[in-house]
Steps between C-alpha positions, in 0.01 A plus 500: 500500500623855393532708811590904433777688664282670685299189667860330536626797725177493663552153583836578645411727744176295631737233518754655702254679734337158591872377581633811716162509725540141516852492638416821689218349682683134552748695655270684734611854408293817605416646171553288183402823297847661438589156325163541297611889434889421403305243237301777365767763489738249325239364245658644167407453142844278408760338741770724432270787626395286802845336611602917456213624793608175673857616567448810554227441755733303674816713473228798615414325796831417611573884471240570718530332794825657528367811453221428755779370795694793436176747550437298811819512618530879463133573627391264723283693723384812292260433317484872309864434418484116381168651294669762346839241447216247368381782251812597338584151430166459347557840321841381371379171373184711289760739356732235359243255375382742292831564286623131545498189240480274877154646594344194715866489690404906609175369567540255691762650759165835531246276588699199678623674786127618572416140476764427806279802651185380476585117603639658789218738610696784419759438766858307354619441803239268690521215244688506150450186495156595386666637232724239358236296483314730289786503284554124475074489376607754232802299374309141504267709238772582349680196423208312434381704233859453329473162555163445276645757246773309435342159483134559374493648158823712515430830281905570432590778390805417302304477186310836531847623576604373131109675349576769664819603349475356181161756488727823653751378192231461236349859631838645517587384136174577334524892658844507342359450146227725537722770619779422204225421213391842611820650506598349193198574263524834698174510647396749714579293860132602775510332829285176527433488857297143468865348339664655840300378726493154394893514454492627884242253598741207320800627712302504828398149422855373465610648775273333758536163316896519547377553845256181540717258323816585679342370804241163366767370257876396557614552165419882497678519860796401369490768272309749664808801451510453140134537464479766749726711280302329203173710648742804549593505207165415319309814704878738334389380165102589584649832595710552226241367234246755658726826476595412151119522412515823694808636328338381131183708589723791439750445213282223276354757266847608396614179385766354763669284225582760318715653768634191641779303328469129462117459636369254298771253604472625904089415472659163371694441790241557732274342402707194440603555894182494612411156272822324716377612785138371483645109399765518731197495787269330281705236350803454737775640227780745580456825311777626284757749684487806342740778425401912610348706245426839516266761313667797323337784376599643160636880532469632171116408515451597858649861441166527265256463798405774775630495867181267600522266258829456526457431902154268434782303280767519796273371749351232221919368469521482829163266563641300231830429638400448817250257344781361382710455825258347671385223248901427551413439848193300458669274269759440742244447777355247312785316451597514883178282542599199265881557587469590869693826417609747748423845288238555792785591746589850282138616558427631871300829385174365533558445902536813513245655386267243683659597843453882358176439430405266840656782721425831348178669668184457288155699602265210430700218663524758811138599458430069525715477839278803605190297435598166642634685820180721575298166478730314694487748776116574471433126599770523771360797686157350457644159647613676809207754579213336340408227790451128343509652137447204274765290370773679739860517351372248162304827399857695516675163321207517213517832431894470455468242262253644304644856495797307351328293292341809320866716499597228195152523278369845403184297367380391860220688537394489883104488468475228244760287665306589817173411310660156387613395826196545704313348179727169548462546861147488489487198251756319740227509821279202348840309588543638775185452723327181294800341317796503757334413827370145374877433364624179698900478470764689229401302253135636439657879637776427215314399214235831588806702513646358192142580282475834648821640430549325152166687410606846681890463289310404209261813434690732682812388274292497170312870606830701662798315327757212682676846651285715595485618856131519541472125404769432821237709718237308372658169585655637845171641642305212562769241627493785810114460529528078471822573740560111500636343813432190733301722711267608246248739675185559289293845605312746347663781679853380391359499112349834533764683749751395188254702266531768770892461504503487082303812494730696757838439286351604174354800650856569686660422154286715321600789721851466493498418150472893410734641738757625409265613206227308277589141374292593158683332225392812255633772778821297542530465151480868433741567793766290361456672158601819704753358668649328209493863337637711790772288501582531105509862598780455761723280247479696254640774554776300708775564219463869526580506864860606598725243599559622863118496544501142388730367785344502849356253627125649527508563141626182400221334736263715292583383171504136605166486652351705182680266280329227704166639442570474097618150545228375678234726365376234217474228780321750709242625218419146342456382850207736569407492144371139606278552760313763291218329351420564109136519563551809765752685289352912508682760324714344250448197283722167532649594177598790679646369839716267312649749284557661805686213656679461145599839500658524876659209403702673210583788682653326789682301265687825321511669871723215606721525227487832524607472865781303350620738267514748803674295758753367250601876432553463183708769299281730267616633186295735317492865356365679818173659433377090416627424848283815656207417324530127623588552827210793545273203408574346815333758729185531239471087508514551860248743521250307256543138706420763849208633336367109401572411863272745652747743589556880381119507389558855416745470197345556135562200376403598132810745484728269678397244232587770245833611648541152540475445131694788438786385633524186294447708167803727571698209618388330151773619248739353277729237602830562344624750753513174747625274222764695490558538856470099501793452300775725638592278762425189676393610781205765321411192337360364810360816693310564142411145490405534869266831453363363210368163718413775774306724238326197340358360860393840558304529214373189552376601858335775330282362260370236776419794714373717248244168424434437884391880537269501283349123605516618874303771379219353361413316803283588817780373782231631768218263354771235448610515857176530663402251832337195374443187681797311648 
């Protein structure tokens, strides 16, 4: 009999419920549910994915009971102080999850240590014991849900590992020959933002897969560098492939061949490359080593062509032979994985800018910790003056774990996951008061909790999706009503002073889920438009600052956490792009919001390199009056991105837009005066080389913002971000 993927899973987890409450119970411990909840938690859509949450959980839990004897050992008899010690771990936990690839190890170590609490009655010191028992419930879930992955229907990942990149390949090869049958038929080059998104969408893919099968199949472990630097390298060429379609969009009307020497047989190349590439994944052969080439531009042609079309074709070289540099590197990457090369060790930049990116401050990620905290200490303060408040210190555990649960998924929306849990709640009282109290021995109890839960994983799986966070709350919610134990106590008041206790968290949650300010996915959105702005306007004008101004410490802090804010600002904006439902968009069209994104997108990509250009320093060389006009563009760019932000609402934008213009028309003259500077020396071949690239990105920057202006125009932000239901 054919069973789906989705009943198999379903399966699973019944299975390994029935098994943890049954050793739970033989065992005689106090509450069998944290087993049942690890099970849930863990319950993944493929092993790799599950065996991942596994070790983490574990490695998580480990981390926090350390953390919770030292708080104990530090504040043993305050309870303010161990509270406030409590909160910042808590905090600390929230912040990192949130920029981390380990998320269930962060969230494990916030709501652990509150588990110790609450087994303990909110007192470490009279029996940890309590607590390590706790623990030991949570790890039996644990290991026996790895155990029926791996021998029931394993779901490896090592072959999505292989679909996955031989798709990113395919994706990245077929955007190459649209962008060079463009280029070469000379076609005028226009974004496609549905090609960019599914290239982006491909990479993401790969990189969780590399993720998944490194840990459900030994023969990725083995090499699990070489295809970590295989993803790194894959997301340089996404990159690269992206800003060459960026850099066509300006110079593909003037016919690149032309001004390029030896095109024709560079298109050749590449696409060759990316050919070995795809069949050395896809068909276990080594690709060909191949030797540098680089683009040249053609002088005598070039000196023929304005200032602006001679920098669109600058900036166009340089996305081709960076193109070029890194299909070099992917080629060698996939080699490392059939050879068990070592080319991996040369690359450490990518650390880097994770830990930049993990420890940097970022306003929603604080605005999260905010959240989780006021809830947190809501419950607490309600705990402790509130006499014989329902639930105690589990209301205080709950809300932590939700809070959490909700920091990862902007689509959890708090009143229909409220709505679904009572609704399952409800359905599960039937079992409750007619079903389970004429149950004689496990084996009836097991079988009922093996229907119910197969059912619950089922739909909830088939209606949310295998990850989805309300589906977890769905499952989660009613093995606390059923609270199964040898000492099963069956009473109305229990069943309804749960309902009581549900009701209390979600209105708790729904409090201190708009404080700092609202959760709204459409007013978060908009804010992180503005903030993704604001901080264009701080870069770029960085260049222009002097030197000395550049080196203390403040100002370097200032740049970093702005440069942050562009880095992250994509994440940020698709993430509460999400939770805003297509059927409540007001104001502006879907068509509209994702040109938006598209848009944002492209001018954080030139505002990096742009960033680049200005912290390399490069040397400029150019006839002076073209390096006043460019750099007075600076402070007009800055002005424009301020105005878009919010900010300066009293600047005429229509005669900044036409000084802004006019600044690129005088700068737009003939090129030969810089030809000629370019060849009386070496080193004025680079700086005009260098202003050239500079000129190109900023007209590039331009033309996005001149297009973003007028789009942001045309829509009613105030409708758009207007309270609607959560």
């Amino acid at each position: 009999m054919f069973l789906s993927r989705n009943a198999k899973e379903s399966i699973k987890l019944a299975s390994a419920l029935v098994i943890v409450y049954a050793i739970a119970m033989g065992l005689n411990w106090e509450k069998p549910f944290w087993g049942g909840f690890a099970v849930i938690v863990c319950s993944q859509a493929n092993l790799g994915q599950s065996l991942n949450r596994a070790i983490l959980w574990i490695l998580g839990t480990i981390f926090a009971l350390l953390g919770g004897w030292l708080i104990v050992a530090l504040f043993p008899q305050d309870r303010w102080l161990f509270m406030i010690a409590l909160s910042l771990w808590v905090a600390s936990c929230i912040y990192f999850l949130q920029g981390s690839r380990y998320q269930y190890f962060w969230v494990t170590c916030g709501y652990v240590i509150l588990l110790l609490w609450d087994a303990t009655g909110g007192d470490f010191s009279i029996s940890y014991e309590e607590g390590i028992l706790r623990v030991q419930e949570s790890s039996l879930g644990i290991i026996v849900y790895v155990l029926i992955s791996v021998l029931i229907w394993p779901n490896c990942s090592r072959e999505e590992l292989y679909e996955a990149s031989v798709e990113l390949l395919e994706s990245h090869r077929l955007f190459a020959i649209s962008c060079f049958s463009r280029l070469l038929n000379q076609e005028k080059v226009e974004i496609r933002p549905e090609n960019r998104v599914e290239l982006l969408k491909a990479d993401a893919r790969l990189q969780i897969a590399i993720d998944d099968a490194s840990s459900d199949s030994y023969e990725i472990w083995e090499c699990r560098k070489q295809w970590g630097y295989f993803g790194v390298c894959a997301s340089a060429m996404t990159q690269s492939l992206l800003k060459l379609e960026e850099s066509l969009g300006l110079s593909s009307e003037l016919g690149v061949p032309n001004y390029f020497i030896g095109m024709k047989e560079y298109v050749k190349d590449m696409e060759h490359r990316f050919t070995q590439i795809k069949l050395t994944i896809s068909e276990g052969k080594l690709a060909d080593n191949v030797k540098e080439r680089s683009v040249h531009g053609d002088l005598e042609k070039i000196k023929e062509l304005s200032t602006f079309e001679t920098a669109a074709l600058s900036v166009t070289k340089r996305s081709l032979n960076d193109l070029e540099v890194d299909s070099r590197a992917l080629i060698h990457s996939v080699n490392d994985i059939k050879n068990l090369g070592y080319s991996y060790v040369k690359y450490l930049g990518e650390q880097g800018a994770y830990w930049f990116s993990l420890i940097m401050p970022d306003p929603d990620r604080l605005a999260n910790v905010v959240r989780v905290l006021v809830g947190i200490w809501i419950a607490y303060l309600a705990y402790l003056f509130v006499p014989d408040m329902l639930g105690g210190l589990l209301v205080v555990l709950l809300i932590t774990v939700i809070a959490i649960i909700t920091t990862l998924s902007s689509q959890v929306r708090l009143f229909e996951t409220c709505f679904f849990v009572i609704l399952v709640c409800l359905m599960s009282a039937p079992l409750y008061f007619f079903v389970m109290p004429k149950l004689y021995g496990f084996y009836s109890l097991g079988l009922m909790i093996f229907i119910w839960t197969f059912i619950l994983c089922y739909f909830s799986t088939k209606a949310f999706g295998a990850q989805s966070m309300t589906r977890v709350l769905v499952l989660i919610f009613p093995q606390i009503i059923f609270n199964f134990s040898n000492y099963q106590v069956y009473n109305f008041g229990v069943y309804t002073n749960y309902f009581f206790m549900f009701a209390i968290i979600f209105c708790i949650l729904a409090i201190s889920r708009n404080i700092p300010f609202s959760s709204h996915p459409e007013k978060n959105f908009k804010k992180n438009v503005d903030r993704f702005l604001n901080s264009s306007a701080c870069l770029v004008v960085e260049g222009d600052i002097p030197v000395a101004k550049r080196r203390p410490i403040y100002h370097q802090l200032y740049v970093l956490y702005h440069l942050n804010i562009i880095m992250v600002s994509h994440k940020n904006i698709l993430y509460w792009k999400e939770g805003i439902s297509e059927s409540r968009i007001r104001g502006m069209s879907k068509e509209q919001m994702d040109r938006i994104v598209d848009l944002l997108m492209l001018i954080a990509n030139q505002i990096k390199i742009l960033y680049g250009i200005d912290r390399a320093e490069l040397n400029f060389v150019a006839p002076k009056k073209i390096i006043r006009e460019a750099f007075i563009w600076r402070c007009l760019a800055r002005k424009i991105f301020f105005y878009l932000s919010g900010k300066k609402k009293k600047i005429d934008i229509n005669s900044l837009m036409v000084g802004y213009k006019r600044i690129f028309d005088r700068a737009d003259i003939d090129v030969s005066e810089l030809m000629e500077l370019r060849e009386s020396s070496a080193e004025s071949r680079e700086g005009v080389s260098n202003f050239l690239y500079f000129l190109g990105v900023a007209h590039c920057i331009n033309n996005y913002l001149a297009e973003f202006f007028h789009l942001s125009e045309s829509v009613d932000w105030k409708y758009f971000c207007e309270e609607r239901f959560l």
